[in-house]
C-alpha positions in Angstrom: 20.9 62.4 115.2 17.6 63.2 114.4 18.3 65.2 111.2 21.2 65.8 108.7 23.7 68.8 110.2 23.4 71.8 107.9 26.2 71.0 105.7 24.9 67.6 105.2 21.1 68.5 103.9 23.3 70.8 101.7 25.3 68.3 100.0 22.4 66.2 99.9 20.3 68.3 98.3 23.3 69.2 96.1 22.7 65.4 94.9 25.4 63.9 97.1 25.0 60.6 98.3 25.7 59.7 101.7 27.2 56.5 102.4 29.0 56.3 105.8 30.5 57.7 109.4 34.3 56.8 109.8 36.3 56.6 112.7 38.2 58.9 114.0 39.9 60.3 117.3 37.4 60.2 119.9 35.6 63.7 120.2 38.6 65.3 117.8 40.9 65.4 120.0 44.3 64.3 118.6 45.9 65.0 115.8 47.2 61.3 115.0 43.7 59.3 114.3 44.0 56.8 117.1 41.1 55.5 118.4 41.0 53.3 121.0 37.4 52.0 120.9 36.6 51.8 117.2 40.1 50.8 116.0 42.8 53.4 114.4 42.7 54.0 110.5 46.4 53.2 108.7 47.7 55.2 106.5 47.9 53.4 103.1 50.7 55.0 101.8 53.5 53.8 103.4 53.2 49.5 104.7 56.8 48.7 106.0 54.8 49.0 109.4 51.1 49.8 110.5 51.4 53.7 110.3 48.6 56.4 111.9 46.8 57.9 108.8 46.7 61.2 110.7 43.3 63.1 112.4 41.3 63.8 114.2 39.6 63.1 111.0 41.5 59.7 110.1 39.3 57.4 108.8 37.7 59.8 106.1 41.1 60.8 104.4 41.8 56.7 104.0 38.2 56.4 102.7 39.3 59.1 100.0 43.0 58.0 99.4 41.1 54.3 99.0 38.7 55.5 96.4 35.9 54.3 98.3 34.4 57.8 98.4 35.0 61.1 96.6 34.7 63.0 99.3 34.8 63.4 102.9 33.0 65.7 105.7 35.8 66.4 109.0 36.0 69.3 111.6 39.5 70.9 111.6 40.2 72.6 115.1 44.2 72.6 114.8 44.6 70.5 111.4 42.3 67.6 111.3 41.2 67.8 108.0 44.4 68.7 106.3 47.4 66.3 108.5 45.1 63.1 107.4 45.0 64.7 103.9 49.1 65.1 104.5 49.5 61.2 105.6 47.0 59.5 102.9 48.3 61.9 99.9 45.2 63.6 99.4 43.3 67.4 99.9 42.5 68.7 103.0 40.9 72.3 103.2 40.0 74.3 105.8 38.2 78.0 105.6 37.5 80.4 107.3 35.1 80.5 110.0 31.6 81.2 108.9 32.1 79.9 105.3 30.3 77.2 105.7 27.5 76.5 108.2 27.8 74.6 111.3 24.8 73.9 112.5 24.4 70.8 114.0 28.1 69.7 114.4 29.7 68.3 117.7 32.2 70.9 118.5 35.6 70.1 120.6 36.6 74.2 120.7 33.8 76.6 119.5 36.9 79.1 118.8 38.8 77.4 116.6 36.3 74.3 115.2 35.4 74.9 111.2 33.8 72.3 109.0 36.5 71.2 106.8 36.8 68.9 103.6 38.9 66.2 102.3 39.0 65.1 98.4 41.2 63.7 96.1 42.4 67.2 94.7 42.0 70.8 95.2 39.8 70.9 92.0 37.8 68.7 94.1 37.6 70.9 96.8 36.8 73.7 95.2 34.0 71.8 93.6 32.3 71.2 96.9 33.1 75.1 97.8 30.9 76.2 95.3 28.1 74.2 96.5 28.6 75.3 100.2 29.3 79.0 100.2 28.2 81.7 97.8 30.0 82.7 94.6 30.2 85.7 93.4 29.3 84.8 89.9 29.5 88.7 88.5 32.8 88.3 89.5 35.1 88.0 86.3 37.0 85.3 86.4 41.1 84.9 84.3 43.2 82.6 83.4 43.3 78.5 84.0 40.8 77.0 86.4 39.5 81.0 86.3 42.9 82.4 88.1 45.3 84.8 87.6 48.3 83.0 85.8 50.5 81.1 88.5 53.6 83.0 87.2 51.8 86.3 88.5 51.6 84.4 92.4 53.6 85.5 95.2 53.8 83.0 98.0 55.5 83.7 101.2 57.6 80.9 102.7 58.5 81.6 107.0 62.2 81.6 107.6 62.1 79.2 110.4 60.0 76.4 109.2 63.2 74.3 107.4 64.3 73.5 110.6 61.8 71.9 112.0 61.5 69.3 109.0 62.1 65.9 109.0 64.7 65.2 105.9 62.3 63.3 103.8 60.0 66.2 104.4 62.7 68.9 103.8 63.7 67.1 100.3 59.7 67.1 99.2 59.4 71.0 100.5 62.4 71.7 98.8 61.3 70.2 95.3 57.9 71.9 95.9 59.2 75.5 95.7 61.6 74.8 93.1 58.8 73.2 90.9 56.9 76.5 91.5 59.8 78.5 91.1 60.4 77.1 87.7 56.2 77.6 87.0 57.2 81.4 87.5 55.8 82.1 90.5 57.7 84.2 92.9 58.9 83.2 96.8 59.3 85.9 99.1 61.0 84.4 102.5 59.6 86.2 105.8 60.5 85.5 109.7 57.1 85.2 110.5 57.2 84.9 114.6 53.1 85.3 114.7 52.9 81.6 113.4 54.7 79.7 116.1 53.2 82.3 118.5 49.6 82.1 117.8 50.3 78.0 118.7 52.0 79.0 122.1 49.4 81.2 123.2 46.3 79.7 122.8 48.1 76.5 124.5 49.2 78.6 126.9 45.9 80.3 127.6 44.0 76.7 127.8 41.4 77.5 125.1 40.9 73.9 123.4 41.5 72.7 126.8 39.0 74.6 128.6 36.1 74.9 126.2 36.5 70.8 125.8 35.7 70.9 129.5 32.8 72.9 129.3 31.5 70.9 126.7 31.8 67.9 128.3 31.8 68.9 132.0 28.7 67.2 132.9 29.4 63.8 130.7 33.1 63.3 132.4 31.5 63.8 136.0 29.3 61.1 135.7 31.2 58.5 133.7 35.2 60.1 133.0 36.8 56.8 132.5 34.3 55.8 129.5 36.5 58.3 127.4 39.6 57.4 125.7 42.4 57.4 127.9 44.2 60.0 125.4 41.1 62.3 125.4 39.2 62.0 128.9 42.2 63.0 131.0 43.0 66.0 128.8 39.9 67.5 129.1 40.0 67.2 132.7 43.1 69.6 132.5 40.2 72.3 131.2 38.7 72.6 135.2 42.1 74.4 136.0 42.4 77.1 132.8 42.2 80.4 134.9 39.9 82.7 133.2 42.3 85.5 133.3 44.8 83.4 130.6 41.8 82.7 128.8 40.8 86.1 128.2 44.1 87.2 127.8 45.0 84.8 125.2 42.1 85.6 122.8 43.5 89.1 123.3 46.9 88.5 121.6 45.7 86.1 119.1 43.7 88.9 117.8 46.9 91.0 117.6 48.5 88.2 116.5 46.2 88.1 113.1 47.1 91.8 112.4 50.5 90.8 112.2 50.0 88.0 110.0 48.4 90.2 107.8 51.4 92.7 107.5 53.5 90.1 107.3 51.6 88.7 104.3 50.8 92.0 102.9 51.3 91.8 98.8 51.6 88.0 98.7 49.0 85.5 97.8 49.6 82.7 100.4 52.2 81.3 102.7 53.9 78.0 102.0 54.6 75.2 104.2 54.5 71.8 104.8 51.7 70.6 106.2 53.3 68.4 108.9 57.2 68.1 109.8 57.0 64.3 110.0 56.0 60.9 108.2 53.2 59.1 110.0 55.2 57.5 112.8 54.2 54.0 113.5 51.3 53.0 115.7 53.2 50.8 118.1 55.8 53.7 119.0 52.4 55.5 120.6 51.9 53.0 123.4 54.2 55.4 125.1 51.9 58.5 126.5 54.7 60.6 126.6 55.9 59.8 122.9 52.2 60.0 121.7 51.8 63.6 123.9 55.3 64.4 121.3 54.4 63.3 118.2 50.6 64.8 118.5 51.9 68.2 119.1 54.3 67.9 116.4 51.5 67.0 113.7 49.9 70.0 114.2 52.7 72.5 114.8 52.7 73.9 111.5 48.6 73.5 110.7 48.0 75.0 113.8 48.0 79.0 113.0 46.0 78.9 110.5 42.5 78.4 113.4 44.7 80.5 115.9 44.3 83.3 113.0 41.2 82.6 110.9 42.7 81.6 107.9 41.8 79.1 104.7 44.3 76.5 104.9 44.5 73.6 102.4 47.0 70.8 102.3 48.2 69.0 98.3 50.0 65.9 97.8 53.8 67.3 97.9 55.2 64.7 95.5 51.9 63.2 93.8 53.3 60.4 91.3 55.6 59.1 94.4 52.4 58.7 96.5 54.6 59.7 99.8 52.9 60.9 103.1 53.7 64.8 102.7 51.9 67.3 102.3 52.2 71.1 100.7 50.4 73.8 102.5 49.2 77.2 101.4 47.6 78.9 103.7 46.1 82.5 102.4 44.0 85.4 103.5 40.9 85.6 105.7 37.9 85.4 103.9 40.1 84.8 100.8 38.7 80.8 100.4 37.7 80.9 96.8 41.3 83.0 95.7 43.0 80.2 97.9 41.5 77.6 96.3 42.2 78.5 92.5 46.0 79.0 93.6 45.9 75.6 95.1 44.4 73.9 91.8 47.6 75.8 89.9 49.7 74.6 92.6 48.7 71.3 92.2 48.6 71.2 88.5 52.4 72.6 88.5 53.5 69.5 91.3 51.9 67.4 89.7 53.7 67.5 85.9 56.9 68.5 87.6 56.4 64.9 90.0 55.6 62.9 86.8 58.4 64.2 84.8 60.6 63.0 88.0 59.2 59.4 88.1 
């Protein structure tokens, strides 16, 4: 490069120090954090066996769980910054597009792409939120961390989304609500169809697929088998996308955001887990086909929130344990800054509720 991205020159001049580029997924696409070339980041939570640490942005959210850095820069195009922040037990938050500038970032999907952040916390987060976007500081702030009280919260939890959980996963979600619960915050459960939907039609329309390939069109003509063998090929797929399904898909999404935001109408963010699953283990990906599984599976629940346009952050979902799950709340558009003081409560609440378990 031959100057700092936007978002770079504003950390820097912020006082930031910049230390490193990690790996990652080649080009961001994968949701896993293999990378063939560079090597994969682990996850270092769990060491019975060598474990993905989640991505595209992998090697950042080890870099922060490790306490090498206190923060980390990541793109999040279906969930890159927040599963990572999921595997490694740390924050992961991604907001809405146009909070932050992009300027000078590689993009895998122009549509969905956002620059996203992973820290140690959602204090953390919100920290580096006030350096990057504007505050509103006329704005009267309440309560802790300058919130409404978490007992006045209502959080929205879809019907559908137990089901889909791994136990472990469904024990740590379960605990998650009832430490909120007893924190005097209010769940409201919803069938929210517009969240599994948004997923299916933008895979169905080909929009990662096909804006990767424009992207890249000229690059994979002249040398296609220098990409990774899990990204090249994929991209390829892009050349077919009929314009007609692309069109058409952008279309519903944008239907599909109105009804999110009925669906959510009166409530201050859904809840979720961030990913159904514990990192699976880096040997079982030899296998394309289990790979092509278990990558659409991290990001079937972190997915919606680019489909829609929505701030998405991920929290450690049982923090003293240290175990590989993640909380979501995902909130409004353009609601960042609201989203992140509930997540700092949210956190605060998990987090004396974990230590009083262990």
């Amino acid at each position: 490069a031959g100057r700092d991205a936007a978002l770079v020159h504003a950390l820097r001049r912020a006082g930031a120090v910049l230390l490193a580029q990690n790996n990652m997924t080649e080009f961001a696409y994968g949701a896993l954090g293999l990378n063939a070339r560079f090597g994969t980041p682990l996850s270092p939570l769990m060491a019975d066996v060598p474990r993905v640490a989640g991505g595209s942005s992998s090697g950042g959210a080890v870099a922060v769980a490790r306490g090498m850095v206190d923060l980390a820069l990541a793109s999040d195009t279906s969930g890159s910054a927040r599963i990572p922040a999921a595997f490694c037990g740390v924050a992961g938050f991604k907001p809405s597009r146009g909070r932050y500038q992009d300027a000078g970032m590689m993009y895998l999907s122009p549509t969905f792409d956002v620059p996203g952040i992973i820290a140690a916390d959602a204090a953390r987060c919100l920290l580096v939120d006030k350096v990057l976007a504007p505050w509103d500081a006329a704005k009267p702030a309440s309560g802790v961390h300058g919130a409404t009280p978490l007992a006045s919260k209502v959080f929205v939890v879809p019907d559908h989304v137990e089901e889909l959980l791994e136990p472990e996963v469904r024990r740590a979600f379960a605990a998650s609500l009832e430490c909120l619960m007893d924190a005097g915050a209010a769940l409201r459960r919803e069938s929210m169809p517009c969240l599994a939907l948004a997923g299916s039609v933008a895979r169905d329309g080909g929009i990662i697929a096909a804006e990767a390939y424009a992207l890249h069109a000229s690059r994979l003509a002249m040398d296609a088998a220098g990409y990774d063998p899990r990204v090249g090929p994929r991209m390829l797929l892009g050349a077919q996308v009929p314009a007609h399904a692309y069109i058409a898909a952008h279309r519903r999404l944008t239907e599909l955001r109105r009804e999110y935001d009925h669906a959510i109408a009166g409530a201050d963010a859904v809840l979720t887990p961030t990913v159904p699953m514990l990192p699976p283990p880096v040997a079982l990906l030899d296998d394309n086909g289990i790979y092509l599984r278990e990558n659409g599976r991290a990001f079937s629940l972190t997915e919606f929130a680019n489909r829609l346009d929505l701030p998405s952050i991920s929290l450690p979902g049982d923090p003293a344990a240290k175990k590989a799950v993640g909380l979501m709340a995902t909130g409004l558009r353009g609601g960042d800054r609201a989203l992140l003081l509930a997540a700092a409560q949210i956190e605060h609440a998990l987090g004396s509720a974990s230590r009083r378990r262990h």
